[in-house]
N, C-alpha and C positions, 0 to 999 in steps of 0.2 A: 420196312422196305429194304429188301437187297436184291440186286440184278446182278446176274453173273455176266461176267464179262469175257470172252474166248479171246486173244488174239493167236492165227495162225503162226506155225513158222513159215520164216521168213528170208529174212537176212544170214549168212553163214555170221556175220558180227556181232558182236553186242553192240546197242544199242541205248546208252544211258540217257532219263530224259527225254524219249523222244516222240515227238510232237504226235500227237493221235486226235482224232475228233470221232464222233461214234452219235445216232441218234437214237436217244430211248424211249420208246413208250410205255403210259401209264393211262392203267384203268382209270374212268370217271370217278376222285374222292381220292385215288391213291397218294397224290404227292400236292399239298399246296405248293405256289406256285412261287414263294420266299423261302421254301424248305432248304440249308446249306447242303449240296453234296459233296460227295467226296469220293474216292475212286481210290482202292487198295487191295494187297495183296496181302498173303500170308505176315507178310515181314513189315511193311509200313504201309502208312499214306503219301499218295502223290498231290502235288500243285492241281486243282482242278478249279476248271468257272464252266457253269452252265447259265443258258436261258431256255424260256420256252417258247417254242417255237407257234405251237398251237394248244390251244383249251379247250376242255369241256366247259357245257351251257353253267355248270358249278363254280366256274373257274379254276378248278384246280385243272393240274399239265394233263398235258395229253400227247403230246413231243415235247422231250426234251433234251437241245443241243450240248452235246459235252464235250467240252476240250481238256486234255491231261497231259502231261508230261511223266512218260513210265519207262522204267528201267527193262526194255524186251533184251533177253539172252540171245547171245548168238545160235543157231543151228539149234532152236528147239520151240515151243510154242510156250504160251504164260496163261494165268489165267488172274483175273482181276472180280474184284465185287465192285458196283455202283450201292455206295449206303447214305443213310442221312449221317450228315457230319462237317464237322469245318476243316476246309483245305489247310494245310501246310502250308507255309508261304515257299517260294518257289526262292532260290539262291539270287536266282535274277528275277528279275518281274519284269515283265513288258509293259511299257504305258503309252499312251496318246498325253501330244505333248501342245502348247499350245504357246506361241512368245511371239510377239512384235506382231501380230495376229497373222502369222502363219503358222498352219499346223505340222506336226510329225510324229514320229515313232522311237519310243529308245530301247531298244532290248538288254541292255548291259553292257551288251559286247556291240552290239551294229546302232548309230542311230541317224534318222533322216530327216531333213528340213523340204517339206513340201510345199510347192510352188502353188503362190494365194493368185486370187483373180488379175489379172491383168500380167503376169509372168507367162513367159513361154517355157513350154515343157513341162516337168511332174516335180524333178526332183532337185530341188535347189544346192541343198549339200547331203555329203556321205558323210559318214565318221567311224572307225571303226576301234574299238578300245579307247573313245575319247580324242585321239585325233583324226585331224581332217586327210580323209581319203579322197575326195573329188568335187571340184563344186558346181554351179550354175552354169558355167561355161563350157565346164566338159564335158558335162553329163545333155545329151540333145535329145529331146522328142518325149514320147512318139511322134514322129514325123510323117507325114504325108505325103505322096505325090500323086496329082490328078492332074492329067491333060499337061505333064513338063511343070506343074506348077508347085512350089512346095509348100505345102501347110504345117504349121506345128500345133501342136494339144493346149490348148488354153481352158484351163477351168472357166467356170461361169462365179458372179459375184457372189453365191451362195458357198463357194469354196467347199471344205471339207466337211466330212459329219463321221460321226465316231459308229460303226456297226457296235463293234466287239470292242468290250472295255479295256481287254486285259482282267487279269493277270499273267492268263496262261500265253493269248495268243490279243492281238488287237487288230482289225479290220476296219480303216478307216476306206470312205467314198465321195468321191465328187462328181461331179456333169460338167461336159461342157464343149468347144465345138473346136475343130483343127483351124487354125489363122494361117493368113499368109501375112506377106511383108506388108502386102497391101490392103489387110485389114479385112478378106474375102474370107470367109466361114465357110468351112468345107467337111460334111460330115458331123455329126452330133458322137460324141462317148459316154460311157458310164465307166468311171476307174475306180479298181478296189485295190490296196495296198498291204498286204500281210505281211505282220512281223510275229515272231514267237518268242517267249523268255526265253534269251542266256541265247541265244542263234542270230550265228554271222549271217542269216540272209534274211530276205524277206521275197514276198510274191509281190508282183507286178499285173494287174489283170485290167485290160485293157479292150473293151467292148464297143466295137462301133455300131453305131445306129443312123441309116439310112432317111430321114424324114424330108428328104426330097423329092422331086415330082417326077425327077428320072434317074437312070442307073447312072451311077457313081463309078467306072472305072480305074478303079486301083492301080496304079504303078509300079510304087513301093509305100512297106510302113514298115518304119524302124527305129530303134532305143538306139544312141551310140554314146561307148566311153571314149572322148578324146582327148585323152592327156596331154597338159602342158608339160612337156618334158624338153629339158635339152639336150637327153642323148639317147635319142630316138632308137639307135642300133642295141641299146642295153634291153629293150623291151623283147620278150618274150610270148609268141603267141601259139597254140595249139586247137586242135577242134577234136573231138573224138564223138566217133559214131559206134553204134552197136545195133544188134537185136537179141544173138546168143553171148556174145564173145563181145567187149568192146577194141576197138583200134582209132588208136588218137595219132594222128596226123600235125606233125611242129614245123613251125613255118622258120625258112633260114633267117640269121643275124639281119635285123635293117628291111625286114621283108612283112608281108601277111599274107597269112594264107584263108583260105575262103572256102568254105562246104557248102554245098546248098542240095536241096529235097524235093526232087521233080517227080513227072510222071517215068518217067522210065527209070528213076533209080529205084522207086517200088517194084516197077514192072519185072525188073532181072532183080531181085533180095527176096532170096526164102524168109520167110517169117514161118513157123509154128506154134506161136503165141498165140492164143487172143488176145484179137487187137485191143479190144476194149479196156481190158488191166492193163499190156503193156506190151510195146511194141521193140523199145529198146530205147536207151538216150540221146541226148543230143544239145553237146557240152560242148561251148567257147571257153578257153581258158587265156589269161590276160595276164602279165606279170609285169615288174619293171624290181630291180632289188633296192631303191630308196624308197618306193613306192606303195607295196605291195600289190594284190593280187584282186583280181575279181573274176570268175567264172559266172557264165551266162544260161540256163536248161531251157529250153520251150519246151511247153509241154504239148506231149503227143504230136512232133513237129511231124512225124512220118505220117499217121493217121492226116492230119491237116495241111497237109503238101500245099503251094510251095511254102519253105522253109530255109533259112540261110543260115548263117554266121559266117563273119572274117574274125580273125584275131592276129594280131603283131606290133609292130613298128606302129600303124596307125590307131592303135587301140582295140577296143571290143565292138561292134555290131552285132546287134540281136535285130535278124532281117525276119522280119512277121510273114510278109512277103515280098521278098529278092527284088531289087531292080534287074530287069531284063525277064525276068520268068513271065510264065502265062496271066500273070496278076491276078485281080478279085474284081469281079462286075457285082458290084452290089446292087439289087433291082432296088425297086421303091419299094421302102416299109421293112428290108431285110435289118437282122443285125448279125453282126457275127465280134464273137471275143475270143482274145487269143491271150495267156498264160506264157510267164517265164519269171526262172526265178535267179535272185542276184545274189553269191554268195561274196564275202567279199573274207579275204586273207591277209594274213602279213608276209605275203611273200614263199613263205617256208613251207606251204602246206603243197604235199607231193600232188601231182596231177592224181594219181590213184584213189586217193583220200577224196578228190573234187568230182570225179567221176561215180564213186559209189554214193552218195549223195544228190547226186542228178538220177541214177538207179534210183534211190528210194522215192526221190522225188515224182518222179514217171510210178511208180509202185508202190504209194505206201501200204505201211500197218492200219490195217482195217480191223476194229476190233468189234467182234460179232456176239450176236445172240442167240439164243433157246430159240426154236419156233415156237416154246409154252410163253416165250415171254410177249409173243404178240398177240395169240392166241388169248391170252388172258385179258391183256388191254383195249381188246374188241377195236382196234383200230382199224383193221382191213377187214375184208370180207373172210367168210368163216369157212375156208377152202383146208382146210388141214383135214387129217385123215388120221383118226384112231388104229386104224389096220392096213398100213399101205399096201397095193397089189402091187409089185414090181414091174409087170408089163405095161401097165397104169403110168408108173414114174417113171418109165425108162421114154412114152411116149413126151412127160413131156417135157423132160429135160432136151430131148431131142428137137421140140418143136422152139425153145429158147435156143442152144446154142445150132443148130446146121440152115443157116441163114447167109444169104446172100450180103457181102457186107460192101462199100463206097469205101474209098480214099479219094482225098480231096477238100479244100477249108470250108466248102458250101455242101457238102456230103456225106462228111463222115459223121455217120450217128444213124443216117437213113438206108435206102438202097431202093431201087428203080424194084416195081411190079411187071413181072413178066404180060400177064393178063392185061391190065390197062395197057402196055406198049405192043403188043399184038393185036389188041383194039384198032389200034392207030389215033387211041386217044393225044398222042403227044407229036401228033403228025412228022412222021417221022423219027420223033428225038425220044429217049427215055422218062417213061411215066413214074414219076419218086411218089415215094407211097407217105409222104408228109404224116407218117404215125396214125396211118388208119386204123381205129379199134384200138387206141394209145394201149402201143409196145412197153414206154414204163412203168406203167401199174401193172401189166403182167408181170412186169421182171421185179417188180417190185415185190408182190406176192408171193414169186417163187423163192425170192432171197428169202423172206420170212418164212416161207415151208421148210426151204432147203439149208438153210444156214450157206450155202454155196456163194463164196466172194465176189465170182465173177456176176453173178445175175445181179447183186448190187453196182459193179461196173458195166453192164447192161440197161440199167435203169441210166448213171448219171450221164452216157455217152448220148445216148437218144435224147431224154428231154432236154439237154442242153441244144441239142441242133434244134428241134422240133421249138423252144420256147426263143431263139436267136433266127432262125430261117426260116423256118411254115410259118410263123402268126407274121400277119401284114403291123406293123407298128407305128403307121401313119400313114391316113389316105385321107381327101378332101370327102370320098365317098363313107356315108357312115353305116351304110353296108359291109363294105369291106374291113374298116379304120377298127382294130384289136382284133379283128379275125382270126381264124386258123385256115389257112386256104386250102384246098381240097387238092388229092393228088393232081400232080402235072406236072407238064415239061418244066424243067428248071425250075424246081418248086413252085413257084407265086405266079405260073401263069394261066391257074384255075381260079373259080369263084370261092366265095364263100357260103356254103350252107349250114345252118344248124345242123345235118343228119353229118356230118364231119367237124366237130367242134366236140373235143373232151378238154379234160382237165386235171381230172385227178393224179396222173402221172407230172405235169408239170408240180403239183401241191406236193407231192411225195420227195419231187427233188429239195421241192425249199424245204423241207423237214431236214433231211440229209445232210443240207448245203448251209442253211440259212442264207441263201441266196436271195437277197429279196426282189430282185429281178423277176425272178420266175412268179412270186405270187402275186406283183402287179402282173404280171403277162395272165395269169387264171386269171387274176379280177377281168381284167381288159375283156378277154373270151367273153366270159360271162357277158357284159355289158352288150356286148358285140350280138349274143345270143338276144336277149331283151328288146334289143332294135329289130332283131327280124323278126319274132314272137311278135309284135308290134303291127306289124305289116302284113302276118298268115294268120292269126285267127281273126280277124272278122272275112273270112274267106269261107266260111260254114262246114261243116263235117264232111268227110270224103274228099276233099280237095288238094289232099295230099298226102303223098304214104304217112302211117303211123310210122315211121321211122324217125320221122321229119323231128315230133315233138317226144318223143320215145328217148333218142338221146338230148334233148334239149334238157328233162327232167332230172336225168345223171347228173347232166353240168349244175345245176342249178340247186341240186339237193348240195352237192360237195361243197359249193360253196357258202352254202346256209349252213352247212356242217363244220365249217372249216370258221368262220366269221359271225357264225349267230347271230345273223342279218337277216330279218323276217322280210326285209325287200326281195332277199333270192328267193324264199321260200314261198311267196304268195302268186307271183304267176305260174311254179310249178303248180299251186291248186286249182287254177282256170283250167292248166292241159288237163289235169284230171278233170275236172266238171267236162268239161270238151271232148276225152276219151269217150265217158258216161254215157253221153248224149250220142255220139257217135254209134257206139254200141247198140245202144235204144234204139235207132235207126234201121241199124243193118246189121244185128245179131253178131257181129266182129266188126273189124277195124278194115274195112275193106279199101283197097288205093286203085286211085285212076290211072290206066291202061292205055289203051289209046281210047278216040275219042268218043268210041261209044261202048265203055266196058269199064264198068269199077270189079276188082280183081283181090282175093286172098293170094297173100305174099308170106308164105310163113315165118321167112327169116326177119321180114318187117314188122309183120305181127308181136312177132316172140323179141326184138330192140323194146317195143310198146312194152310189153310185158317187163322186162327187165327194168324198163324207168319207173315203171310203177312200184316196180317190190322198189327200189334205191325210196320211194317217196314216203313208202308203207316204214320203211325202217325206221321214221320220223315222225311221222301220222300215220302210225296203225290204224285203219278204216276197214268197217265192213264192207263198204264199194270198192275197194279196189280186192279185196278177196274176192268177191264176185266176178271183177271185170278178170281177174288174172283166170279164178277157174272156167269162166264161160270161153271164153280168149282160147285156152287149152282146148278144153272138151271140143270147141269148134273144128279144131286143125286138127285132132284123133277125127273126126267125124268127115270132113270134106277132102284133106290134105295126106293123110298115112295111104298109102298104094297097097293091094296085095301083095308085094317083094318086101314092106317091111321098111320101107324109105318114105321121106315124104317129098312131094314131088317141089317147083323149082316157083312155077309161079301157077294160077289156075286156067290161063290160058291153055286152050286145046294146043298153039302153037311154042308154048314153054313149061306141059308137065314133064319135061325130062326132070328123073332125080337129079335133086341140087340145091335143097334149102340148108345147105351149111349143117353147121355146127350149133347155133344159135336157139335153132328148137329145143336144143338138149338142156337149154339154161330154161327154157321157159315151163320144159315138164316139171325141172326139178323143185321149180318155185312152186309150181302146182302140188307136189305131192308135200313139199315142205308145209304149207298150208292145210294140206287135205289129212297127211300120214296115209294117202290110198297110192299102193304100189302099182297101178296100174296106168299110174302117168309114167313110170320108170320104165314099166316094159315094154310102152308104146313106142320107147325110144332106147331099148336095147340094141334093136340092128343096126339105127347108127349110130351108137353109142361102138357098138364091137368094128364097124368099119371106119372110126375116126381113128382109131388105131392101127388101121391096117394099111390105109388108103396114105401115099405122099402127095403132097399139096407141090404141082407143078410148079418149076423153077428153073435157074438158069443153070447153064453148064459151059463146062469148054475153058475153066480156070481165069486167068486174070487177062484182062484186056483194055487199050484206053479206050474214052468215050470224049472228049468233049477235056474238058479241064477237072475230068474223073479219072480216077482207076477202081475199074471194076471185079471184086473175088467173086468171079459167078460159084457158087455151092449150094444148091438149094434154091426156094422161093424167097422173096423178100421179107420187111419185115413185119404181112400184114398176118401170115399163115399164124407167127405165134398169138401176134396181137387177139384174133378173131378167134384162133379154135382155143387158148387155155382156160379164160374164163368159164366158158360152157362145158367142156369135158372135165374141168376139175372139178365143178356144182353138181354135175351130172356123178360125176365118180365118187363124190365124199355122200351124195344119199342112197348111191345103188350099194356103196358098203351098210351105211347103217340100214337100209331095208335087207341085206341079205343078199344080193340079188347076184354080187359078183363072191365069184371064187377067189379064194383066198392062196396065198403062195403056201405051196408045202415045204 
């Protein structure tokens, strides 16, 4: 076992030691799941811990999470192996710590005493080189305010639990709900606390969760350092902002000064970044000279407007969201988490030094892989290309990054569907496309084709909204209660249906992340799915588009896939038996219409088709070969038009061309099945006009909406979600049949 390891350049500095995570996959057999790794370069080995994230039915890995501590050179790129072998021990070791039964963190250099059940706030004491930097009293929150009233973060009696063990890096988690003075619980959290060998800071991550009956009205929420000092005017405070260039703004002697990140300070700031890797930072600095120093980063505080910081005379704030700003309406069932990180000094360390560190922090080292290394590990779908067409690629890098993008703490990750809000689906307001056709499995994919960094910060931007804001996360209704709610105004004020319920993007981030948030939130889905499956099949064939249970099959293989839980995989074999029958009935999958016309939907059809190859991957069946080729040959036979299109739906009053993209995945299953090229060329014209044709979008540059800012550039985020899969399946077998020209 060796895996190559890329890390791009980066940093003009060196960078000794520094902190990297990176998620590897391995073939079914390749790597047991106790195997020690290790992670080195030409010259040595580095500090490394891994786990696995997910297995094969063998159990050996099938993701596996790595954290290292590597020496990257200034202003040039490195490359590293992943081999079997024992780590190095690291100069410092980070550990989870555990005394008087409150838990913490020690890095070497930073350590912290975390506040047990019945304490208010997170962090009882700092410590930095062994003495005491700040303790229970000065350190407040996260704090709350709803309705004028202030609540603070109280774990629950279950207090801490250890993620990540350490060595390299330790990720300890609590639950629990914001108090007031008067003992009113306001808001539910999940907090995760990161620290890294030998490193002055650690992360702070701080997730609310909404499981109230109504929207929750945010104020303010905010961390503050409030030092006990007596000479208040020696304190030193600064804030610096960037995107290209940073500029740090110092507050006079005996004074603070105060930044904060609204809608109109986006509105007038050029950015030419993507936003998703990195928008620029946004750094509190805090000093006192007997005291030392602490610096404050949020992350992606521009992307997640509003945003504050003060720093001075009165200490640090880290304002999640500003008192006085347009605050956070959190609906019922939303959550939203919000990232910052705490570096703490002895005073001497130059602002400069605290500012490229909040840089890297907003931007780290991402260390990349081979497309053969995924390629090989069969963990995503088999979308690589032995012979790229460059027209081919150039489509659909294009269809990934020229996308309408949202700022805003309830937005950013998603973007409003121009189509659903000229519907007037959103009566009036903008229709958010809640990851229709889940946007990070596409990007997920394309990372693995492309080696490209950003489509990996593509991926963890989306499904972090998409698994925090679209799934409902508590409702009395158990239709709705883990759902994924369907596009709408304000996200969550659509239903829930199976034909808008994926997963596999949420599964991808926890691979990435080891966030375990996100694979309870799959699990949830899934369950969510089950209850409605529940309630529509004893409803008998025809009684609902094939689409309906088409993606129900997706969700429910992924997670059979993912859990080797034969409870997910047995009522994906009822939909099949149910397809079967279906078919037997009415020679396809035909959906109700209006009230006297059941109808061929191609792009419904060809969802059916797609869930059944995801079911075939796991139960190869001669019935579903059958149902996929009859399924096909149907739609060449009733649905292809003499122009070479297929039409939209078989209504006389809806065959205008317009079945998508989606056909193109269901020929190519078909000829994958058959090796007969003439399901390829049934769908070469729209195969050659998916390339030609732009998926309508917004225009007119940035604008506010509501407590949005909008980059109109393009369609939303459903055009990539919906056309890559199918134009990539479709283009990697018109190459191996021959069918497309090759670049010369």
């Amino acid at each position: 076992m060796s895996v190559r390891l890329q890390v791009p350049k980066l940093s003009k500095f060196d960078r000794p030691a520094e902190p990297v995570t990176v998620a590897v996959p391995f073939s079914a057999g390749g790597l047991a799941p106790d195997t020690p790794v290790v992670v080195r370069d030409e010259r040595r080995s580095y500090p490394t811990q891994a786990r696995p994230t997910a297995t094969w039915p063998d159990g050996s890995v099938k993701w596996l999470l790595v954290d290292a501590l590597l020496d990257l050179p200034g202003n040039a790129s490195a490359e590293f192996t992943l081999d079997e072998g024992v780590s190095p021990t690291a100069d410092e070791s980070v550990l989870s710590i555990s005394t008087a039964g409150a838990a913490g963190v020690d890095s070497g250099r930073l350590s912290l005493r975390l506040c047990h059940s019945g304490q208010r706030g997170l962090i009882r004491e700092m410590a930095l080189n062994g003495a005491s930097f700040a303790d229970a009293d000065e350190m407040v929150g996260p704090e709350l305010m709803v309705g004028g009233e202030v609540c603070v973060a109280s774990v629950d009696a279950e207090s801490w639990r250890v993620v990540e063990p350490g060595p390299v890096r330790v990720v300890l988690e609590a639950q629990g709900s914001h108090i007031s003075d008067e003992g009113r619980a306001s808001l539910d959290f999940v907090v995760r606390v990161t620290a890294w060998a030998g490193k002055p800071w650690v992360q702070v991550h701080h997730r609310l969760v909404n499981r109230e009956a109504e929207t929750v009205q945010i104020d303010a929420l905010n961390w503050r350092l409030q030092p006990k000092i007596a000479e208040r005017e020696r304190s030193e405070g600064a804030i610096t902002v960037s995107n290209y260039r940073s500029s740090t703004q110092s507050a006079d002697p005996g004074t603070t000064v105060r930044r904060t990140i609204d809608a109109e300070y986006l509105l007038y700031t050029s950015n030419e970044q993507v936003p998703e890797v990195n928008y620029g930072t946004f750094t509190g600095h805090w000093r006192h000279p007997e005291r030392g120093g602490l610096s404050a980063t949020i992350f992606q505080a521009y992307q997640n407007f509003p945003a504050g910081l003060s720093a001075g005379a009165d200490g640090l704030a880290v304002e999640l969201v500003p008192e006085g700003s347009c605050g956070l309406s959190l609906m019922p069932g939303m959550a939203k988490g919000y990232r910052f990180l705490l570096h703490a000094h002895d005073g001497s360390e130059p602002v400069e030094e605290l500012v490229i560190r909040g840089l890297q922090y907003q931007m780290p080292d991402r260390p990349l892989l081979d497309a053969e290394t995924y390629r090989r590990a069969k963990v995503l779908p088999n979308l690589f290309v032995d012979r790229p067409v460059r027209r081919v690629e150039r489509k659909l890098l294009d269809l990934a990054d020229n996308r309408t993008r949202a700022y805003g703490a309830l937005h950013w990750g998603d973007a409003p569907e121009i189509g659903y809000t000229h519907q007037g689906r959103g009566r009036g307001q903008l229709v958010w496309c809640n990851m229709e056709y889940d946007l990070p499995r596409a990007a997920m994919v394309m990372f693995a084709r492309t080696g490209e960094r950003r489509m990996l910060d593509y991926l963890l931007v989306s499904a972090e909204h998409w698994m925090e804001v679209d799934v409902c996360h508590h409702s009395d209704d158990p239709l709705r209660h883990q759902g994924m709610v369907c596009h709408s105004a304000c996200h969550v004020t659509g239903g829930v249906t199976i034909s808008h319920e994926w997963v596999e993007g949420i599964l991808d981030y926890y691979h990435q992340t080891g966030d375990e948030f996100a694979l309870q939130t799959a699990l949830g889905i899934g369950s969510n799915v089950l209850r409605h499956l529940d309630r529509m099949m004893s409803r008998g064939v025809g009684a609902f588009a094939a689409r309906e249970t088409g993606w129900a099959i997706r969700t429910l293989v992924a997670l059979y896939e993912e859990t080797h839980d034969e409870d997910w995989l047995a009522p994906a074999e009822v939909i099949v038996g149910h397809f079967e029958e279906w078919m037997g009935e009415y020679d396809t999958w035909l959906s109700p219409y209006t009230d006297h016309t059941l109808v061929r939907v191609p792009f419904m059809i060809t969802v059916a088709v797609n869930g059944l190859m995801c079911y075939y991957r796991v139960r190869p069946q001669p019935r579903v070969e059958r149902m996929v080729v009859q399924a096909m040959d149907d739609l060449i036979e009733h649905c292809l038009m003499p122009d070479g299109r297929f039409y939209y739906k078989e209504l006389p009053s809806l065959q205008k061309r317009g079945a998508g993209t989606q056909v193109l995945q269901g020929l190519a299953y078909a000829y994958s099945l058959t090796a007969d090229d003439r399901y390829l060329r049934a769908g070469m014209d729209s195969f050659e006009l998916s390339l030609e044709e732009e998926s309508p979008g917004w225009t007119g540059g940035k604008y506010v909406d509501g407590d949005a800012v909008i980059e109109a550039r393009g369609p939303g985020p459903k055009a990539f979600a919906s056309a890559f899969p199918p134009i990539a399946r479709f283009y990697r077998c018109a190459v191996e049949a021959g069918l497309l020209a090759q670049d010369q």
